[in-house]
N, C-alpha and C positions, 0 to 999 in steps of 0.2 A: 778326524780320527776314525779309523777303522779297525774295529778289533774281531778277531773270529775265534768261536770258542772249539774246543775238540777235544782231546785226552783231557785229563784234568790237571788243573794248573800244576808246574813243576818251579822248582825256584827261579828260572829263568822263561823267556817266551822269545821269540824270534821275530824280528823287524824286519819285515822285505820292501827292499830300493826299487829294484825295476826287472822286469822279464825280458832276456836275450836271448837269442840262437847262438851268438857270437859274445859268451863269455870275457873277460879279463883275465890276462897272466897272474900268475904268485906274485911277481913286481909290482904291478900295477895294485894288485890286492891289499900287499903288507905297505906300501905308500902311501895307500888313501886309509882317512879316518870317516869315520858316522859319528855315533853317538857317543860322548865323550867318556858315558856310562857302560859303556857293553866291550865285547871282544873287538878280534880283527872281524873285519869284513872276511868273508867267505862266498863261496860258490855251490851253490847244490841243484842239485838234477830234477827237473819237472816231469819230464816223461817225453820221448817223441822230440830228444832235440832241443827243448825249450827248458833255460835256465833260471835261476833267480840270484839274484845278487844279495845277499843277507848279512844280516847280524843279530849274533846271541846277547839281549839284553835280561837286565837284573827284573822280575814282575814286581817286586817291592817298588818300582819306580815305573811303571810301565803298564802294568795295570788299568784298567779302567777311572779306576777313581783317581788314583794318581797322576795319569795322565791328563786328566779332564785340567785338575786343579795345576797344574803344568802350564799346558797349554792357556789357560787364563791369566796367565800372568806372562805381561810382552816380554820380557826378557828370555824368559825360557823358549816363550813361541818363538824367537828369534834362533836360538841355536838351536832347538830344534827344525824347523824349516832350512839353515845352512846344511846340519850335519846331513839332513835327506838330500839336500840338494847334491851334496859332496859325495853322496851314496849312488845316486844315479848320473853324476857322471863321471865314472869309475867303470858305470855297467855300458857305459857308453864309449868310450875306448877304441873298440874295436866294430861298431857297428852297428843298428838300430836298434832302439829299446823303449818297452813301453813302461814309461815311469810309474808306480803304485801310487796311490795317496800317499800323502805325510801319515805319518806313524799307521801302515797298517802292519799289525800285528798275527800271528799267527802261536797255538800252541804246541809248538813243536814242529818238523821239517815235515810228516807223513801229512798234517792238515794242510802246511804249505802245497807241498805237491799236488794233493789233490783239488785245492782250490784252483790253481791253475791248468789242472788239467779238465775240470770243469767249463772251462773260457776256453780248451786249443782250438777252434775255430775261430772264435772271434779275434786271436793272440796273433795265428797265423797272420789272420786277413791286416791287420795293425800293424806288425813287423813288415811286411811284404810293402804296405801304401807309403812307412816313415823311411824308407831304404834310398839313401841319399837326399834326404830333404831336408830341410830346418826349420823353423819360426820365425818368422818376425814380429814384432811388440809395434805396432803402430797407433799415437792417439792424438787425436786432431782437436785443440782448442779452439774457442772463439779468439780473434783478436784482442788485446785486450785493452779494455775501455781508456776513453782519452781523460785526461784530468779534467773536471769543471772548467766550465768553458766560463766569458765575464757574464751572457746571459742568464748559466744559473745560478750565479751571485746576483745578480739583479733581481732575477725572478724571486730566490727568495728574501730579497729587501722587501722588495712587492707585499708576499705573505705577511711579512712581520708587519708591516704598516697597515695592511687591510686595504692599499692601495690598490688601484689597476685590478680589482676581482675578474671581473669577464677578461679581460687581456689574459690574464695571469691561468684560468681556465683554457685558453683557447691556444697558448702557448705547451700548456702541460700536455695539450690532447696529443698537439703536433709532435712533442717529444716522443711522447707512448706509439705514435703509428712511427717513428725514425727507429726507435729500438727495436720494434716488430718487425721491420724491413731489414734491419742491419742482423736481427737474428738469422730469417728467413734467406740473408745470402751466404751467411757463415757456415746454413743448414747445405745449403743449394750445392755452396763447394764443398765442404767435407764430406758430401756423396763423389763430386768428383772427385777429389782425390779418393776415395774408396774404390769408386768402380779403373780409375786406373791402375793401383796397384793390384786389383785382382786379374785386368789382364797377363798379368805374370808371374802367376802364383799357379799353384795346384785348387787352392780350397780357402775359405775364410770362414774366421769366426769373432762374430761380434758380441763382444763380451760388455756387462754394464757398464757403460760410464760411471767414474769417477767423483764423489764430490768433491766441491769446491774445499774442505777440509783435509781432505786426502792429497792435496794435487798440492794445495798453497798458491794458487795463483787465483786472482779474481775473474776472470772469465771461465766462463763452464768450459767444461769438456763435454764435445759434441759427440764423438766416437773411439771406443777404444777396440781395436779389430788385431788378432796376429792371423798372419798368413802364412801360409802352407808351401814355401818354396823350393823348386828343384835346385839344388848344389850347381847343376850345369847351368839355371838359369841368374845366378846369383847376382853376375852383372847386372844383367836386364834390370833385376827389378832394383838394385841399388843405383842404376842410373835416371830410372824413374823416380826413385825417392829425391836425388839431386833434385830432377828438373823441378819437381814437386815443393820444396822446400826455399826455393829460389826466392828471393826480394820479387814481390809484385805478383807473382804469375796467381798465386789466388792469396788479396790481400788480407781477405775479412777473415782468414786461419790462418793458426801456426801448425804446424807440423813437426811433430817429434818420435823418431823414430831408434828400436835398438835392435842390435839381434849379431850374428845367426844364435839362435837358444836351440835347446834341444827340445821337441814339439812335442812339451807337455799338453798344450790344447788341443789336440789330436789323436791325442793318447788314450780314449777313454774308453777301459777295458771293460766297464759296468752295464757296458752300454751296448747293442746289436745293430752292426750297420745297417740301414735301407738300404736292401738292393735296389730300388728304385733310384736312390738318389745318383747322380752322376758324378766326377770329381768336382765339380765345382761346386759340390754340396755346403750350405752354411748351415752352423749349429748358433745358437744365440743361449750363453748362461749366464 
């Protein structure tokens, strides 16, 4: 949540989607929905070219505290996270746009404008690097583990009986160094598949892994990375993704990939490029 405060509260406050150069027509505008609580979507003017995509919401409901207790409860996070989604890409239609946080807020359109016109350099430099490129969502699990084999039925008859101890130790150790080997090549290739699909990308960002509660599968997730790809280059790297993905070519992963998204992970207006860094800069959150 992002809230900015400014004039003083009025019955309603303003939600802003994403910042364009290349606005949305009145069709495209009175088509799409946000929030199920506020107006139409609308278009208002930043300063110097740069738009915002918005909507006049109720503060009874959007407020801070309101929001807070919203958002903690999944059902709400959930349409709200759609309707933002459905909000930025509406602002995307016609041409790159730097997505805002879910629910940032603003008091009124004058703090809007000026908040954004506090960022035109950074807005520019963001518009200008997302202009024809996409996302892609890639996350690389471990294989995942084979059912009890009959030795670990045996083994633990072993335990239960108190039989075979030192066998039963020297069996366990070997297991422990097999699963430390089997991690360490699941590790080995999920860099290879990484460092391939970044030859065909713009930029990468490797974002945290997944738990195993989140994912539902019992094998971790080794790496979850979207990448920064050129529109022209789109084949390339969805042909790479094939070979990538193939029976065998690296057994100890799986590979699951989605996209083209709009590159929310590259969008981040809060933040001031290094000029040092090059395109193939990574960000890691």
């Amino acid at each position: 949540m992002s809230t900015h405060a400014g004039a003083p509260a009025a019955p309603g406050v303003v939600c802003a989607f994403a910042v364009t150069r290349t606005p949305p027509g009145p069709a495209v505008l009175a088509a799409a929905t946000g929030h199920e609580e506020g107006g139409p979507l609308r278009v208002m003017s930043a300063g110097r070219g740069l738009c915002l995509v918005v909507q006049d919401v109720p503060a009874a409901l959007f407020d801070e505290e309101a929001l807070t207790e919203r958002l903690n409860r999944p059902d709400d996070l959930e349409r709200c996270a759609r309707a933002h989604h459905r909000g930025v890409e509406a602002a995307a239609g016609r041409g790159p746009v730097v997505p805002l946080p879910m629910a940032t807020l603003y008091r009124g359109d004058l703090t809007a404008a000026r908040a954004v016109a506090a960022r035109q350099q950074v807005l520019d430099t963001l518009l200008e690097r997302l202009r024809d490129r996409t996302e892609w969502a890639v996350k690389v699990h471990a294989a995942d583990p084979s059912p009890d084999t009959p030795a670990d039925t045996e083994t633990a008859t072993e335990t239960a009986t108190g039989a075979g101890g030192r066998a039963y130790l020297s069996r366990a150790s070997a297991r422990r160094r097999d699963r430390q080997h089997a991690h360490g090549k699941a590790l080995a290739e999920a860099e290879a598949v990484d460092a391939e699909l970044r030859s065909h990308a713009v930029a990468a960002t490797r974002h945290r892994p997944q738990s195993e509660r989140l994912t539902g599968r019992r094998a971790p997730q080794l790496l979850n990375v979207a990448y920064l790809v050129e529109n022209a280059r789109r084949t390339d790297f969805t042909r790479a993704l094939a070979r990538l993905t193939a029976d065998g070519l690296h057994p100890s992963v799986r590979v699951d990939a989605s996209g083209p998204w709009i590159p929310y992970s590259f969008a981040r207006w809060d933040e001031e490029p290094d000029p040092r860094a090059g395109p193939d800069q990574e960000v890691r959150s």
